[in-house]
C-alpha positions, 0 to 999 in steps of 0.5 A: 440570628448571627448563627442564622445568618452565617448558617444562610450565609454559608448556605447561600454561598455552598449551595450555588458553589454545589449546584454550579458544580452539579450543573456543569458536571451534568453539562460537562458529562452530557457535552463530552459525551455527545461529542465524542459521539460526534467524533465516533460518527465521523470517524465511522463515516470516514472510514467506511468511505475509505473503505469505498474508495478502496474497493473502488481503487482495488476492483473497479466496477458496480456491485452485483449479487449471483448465484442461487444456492451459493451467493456470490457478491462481485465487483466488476468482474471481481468476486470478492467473496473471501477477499479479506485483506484490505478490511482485515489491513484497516481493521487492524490499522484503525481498532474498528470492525468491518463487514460487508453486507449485500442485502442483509447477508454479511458476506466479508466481515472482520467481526468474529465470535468467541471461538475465532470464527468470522461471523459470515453469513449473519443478518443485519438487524430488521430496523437496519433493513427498514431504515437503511436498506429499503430507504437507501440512506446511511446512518450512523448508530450509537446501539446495535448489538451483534454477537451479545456485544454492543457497538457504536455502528455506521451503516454505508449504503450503496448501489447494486449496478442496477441501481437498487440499494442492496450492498452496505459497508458497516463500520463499527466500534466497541461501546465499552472503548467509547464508555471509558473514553467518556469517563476517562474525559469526564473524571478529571474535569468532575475533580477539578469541578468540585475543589474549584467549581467556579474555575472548575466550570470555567475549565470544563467550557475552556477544556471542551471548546479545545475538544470541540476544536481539536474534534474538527482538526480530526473531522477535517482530516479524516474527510480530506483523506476521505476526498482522495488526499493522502498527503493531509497531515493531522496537525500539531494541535492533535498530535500533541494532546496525551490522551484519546483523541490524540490516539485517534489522530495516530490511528487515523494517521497510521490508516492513511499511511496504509491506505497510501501503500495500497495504491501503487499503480501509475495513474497514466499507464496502469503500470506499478509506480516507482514505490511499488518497483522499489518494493518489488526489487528490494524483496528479490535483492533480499531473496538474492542474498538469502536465498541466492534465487537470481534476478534481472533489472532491465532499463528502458528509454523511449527515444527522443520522447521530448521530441515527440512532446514539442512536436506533437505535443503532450497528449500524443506524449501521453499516447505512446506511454499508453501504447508502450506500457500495454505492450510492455505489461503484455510482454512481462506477463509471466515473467516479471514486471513492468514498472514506470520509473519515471516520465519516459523511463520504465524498469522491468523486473525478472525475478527468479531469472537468468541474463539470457531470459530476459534478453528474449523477452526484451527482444520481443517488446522492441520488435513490437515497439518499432512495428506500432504505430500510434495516430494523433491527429491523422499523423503517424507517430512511429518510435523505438526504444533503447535497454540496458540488461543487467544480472543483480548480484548479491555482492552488490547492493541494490542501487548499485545493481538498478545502476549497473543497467542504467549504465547499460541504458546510457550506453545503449543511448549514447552509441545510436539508441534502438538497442538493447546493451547487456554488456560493455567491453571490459566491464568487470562482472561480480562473478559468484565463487560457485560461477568459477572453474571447477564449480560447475556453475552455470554462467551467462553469455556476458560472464563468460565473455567478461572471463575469456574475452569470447563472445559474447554467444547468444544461448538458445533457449534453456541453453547455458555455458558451463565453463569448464576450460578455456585461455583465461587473461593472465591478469584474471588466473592469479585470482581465480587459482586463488579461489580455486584454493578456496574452495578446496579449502571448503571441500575438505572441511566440509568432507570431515565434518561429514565424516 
């Protein structure tokens, strides 16, 4: 009876510890998995919102399918057939694959087969069609299979411009990842669950509330970023998990920083923001001093803009800057471009270009600037604009270079504005060694007045000083016999290591 007892005694107590820890293994691993997938979904669902937005940032208009033979779907008056670089950028930022479907014609897609070939031109699956397509109502599905392998995939439907359901955006990611998630999750809560199955099921509701938790901070973000807030941060709480979610709030981090140097347009003018000029000069400083390929930085300023905006107000502010980024994008059309710097401040950027170049074309966008008239209210609002012309040099670094025309700029402002400066008296010019006499060098008007105090002379087109003689400062002649020698220095050992 006392082996009995102790037998149902230990029975008694083992097998509720046995059956807790079956019971909360089973709700463990059904909980972990069914929130993952709530995870998996929304982070789908964003995503291919994100996509949306993108496109809708990148080429605005609806969609709409032509063709008969060869289909083409377009955007507006983009055709986007072949144009992979932003799904291929968020694919490769989020681990998830992208296609675009216009009925259910794959016509973008990051998916390829096992020879590296994209899967263009495939067929969504009939139950897609039926379901999403012919319903016009998104869904999220925790089995599709393309190409023999298996995907978590969220189907994105939106209109044709004629308001019928016809193109999707899919998102899809790998279920074997999504498995070993899973398990990954589960194994260690099943070890603990089994050597302390009561704290252990006390540990896997306390661990899973975390998850559910820290899931939501995730959803949170994700949707924020979704709604157009770039600037959303994922939160502590996320980023200092060790495991997959917190791999998730670093993917979905490094998707928003992508996303965010997607968008580079001002939104006011329809110009190339700051970030976007600051890219933008710091490749042609790079080509500059690796390649030696010329470039020139023009500053400009409308004139007394604060008193258009205290005495007309700032939409009329906002009128002008329209009106002066469309001339300026329309003048810098094939020679550069045009950036808003900052409130009334714009920044021109001549790649690949002389001094002379762009004075002509900053000549005709103030000739324009002062013959436009902008109406606000029946009055007549009548402005002019000053510039500062600068060549970049290689021996300067960027900033000193964006500085050296807004020298030019300020001095244009403070000697009567409605200008365009290129050069002040006196100023001294980093003239390359190959610019110098006896190189054979081609120089600006403003070098060669910076060297014989001539000028400077206005050049016709294509026209350039070459500077073979002239009376030189006497300051100026010991430095450049000085590297005249060099240079001959250079010639000789160049002529017998040719020999």
């Amino acid at each position: 009876m006392t082996h009995s007892l102790k037998k149902s005694l230990l029975l008694r107590t083992i097998m509720p510890i046995v059956l807790l820890a079956v019971v909360a293994a089973v709700f463990t691993t059904h909980r972990v998995a069914h929130e993952l997938e709530t995870v998996v979904s929304h982070e789908l669902s964003n995503t291919a919102h994100t996509v949306e937005d993108a496109l809708d940032l990148l080429y605005p208009g609806e969609y709409a399918q032509y063709g008969d033979k060869i289909l083409s779907l377009a955007k507006g008056e983009y055709i986007l057939n072949d144009q992979y670089e932003l799904i291929d950028s968020i694919s490769e930022d989020s681990g998830l694959e992208i296609s675009i479907f216009s009925g259910n014609i794959r016509f973008l897609t990051t998916l390829t087969d096992e020879e590296g070939n994209r899967l263009v031109g495939t067929y969504a699956h009939t139950v897609v069609n039926a379901e999403v397509l012919s319903t016009g109502t998104s869904k999220f599905y925790n089995s599709t299979v393309v190409g023999n392998k298996k995907y978590y995939t969220y189907y994105l439907v939106l209109p044709y411009e004629d308001g019928s359901y016809g193109v999707m955006i899919a998102v899809a990611k790998d279920a074997s990842e999504v498995t070993r998630m899973i398990y990954s999750v589960i194994w260690p809560i099943l070890v603990i669950t089994i050597i302390v199955s009561v704290l252990g099921a006390l540990n896997s509701i306390a661990y899973s509330n975390q998850m559910v938790r820290d899931m939501g901070l995730l959803q949170n973000f994700m949707k924020d970023v979704s709604q157009g807030n770039l600037k959303a941060t994922v939160g502590y709480e996320l980023t200092s998990r060790k495991d997959e979610l917190s791999q998730m709030a670093d993917f979905a981090t490094t998707m928003q920083k992508s996303l965010r140097e997607l968008i580079e347009l001002d939104a006011l003018t329809g110009l190339d923001n700051r970030r976007s000029g600051n890219r933008i000069i710091a490749e042609c400083q790079r080509r500059l001093v690796e390649h030696e390929e010329p470039y020139v930085l023009v500053l400009g300023d409308i004139d007394f803009f604060k008193k258009v905006n205290d005495t007309y107000g700032h939409e009329a502010g906002d009128e002008i800057l329209r009106m002066v980024s469309e001339v300026l994008k329309k003048r810098m059309k094939g020679h550069g471009t045009a950036v808003r710097w900052g409130g009334e401040e714009f920044i021109l950027i001549f790649p690949n270009a002389e001094s002379y170049q762009a004075m002509e074309v900053v000549s005709s966008i103030l000739e324009e600037i002062r013959s436009k008239v902008t109406y606000v209210e029946k009055k007549e609002i009548r402005i002019t604009m000053s510039f500062g012309i600068a060549k970049a040099y290689g021996s300067r670094s960027m900033d000193e270079n964006i500085k050296a025309a807004d020298d030019h700029l300020y001095y244009a402002k403070e000697h009567g504005r409605n200008q365009i400066v290129d050069y002040i008296e006196g100023e001294e010019l980093p003239i390359p060694e190959d610019m110098l006499p006896g190189g054979g060098g081609r120089i600006s008007p403003q070098e060669h007045h910076a060297l014989y105090g001539e000028g400077p002379k206005e050049p016709a087109k294509d026209e350039v000083i070459i500077k073979e003689s002239g009376t030189l400062p006497e300051e100026k002649k010991e430095l450049l016999e000085y590297v005249e020698e060099l240079r001959n220095e250079k010639r000789e050992k160049n002529s017998q290591e040719g020999s």
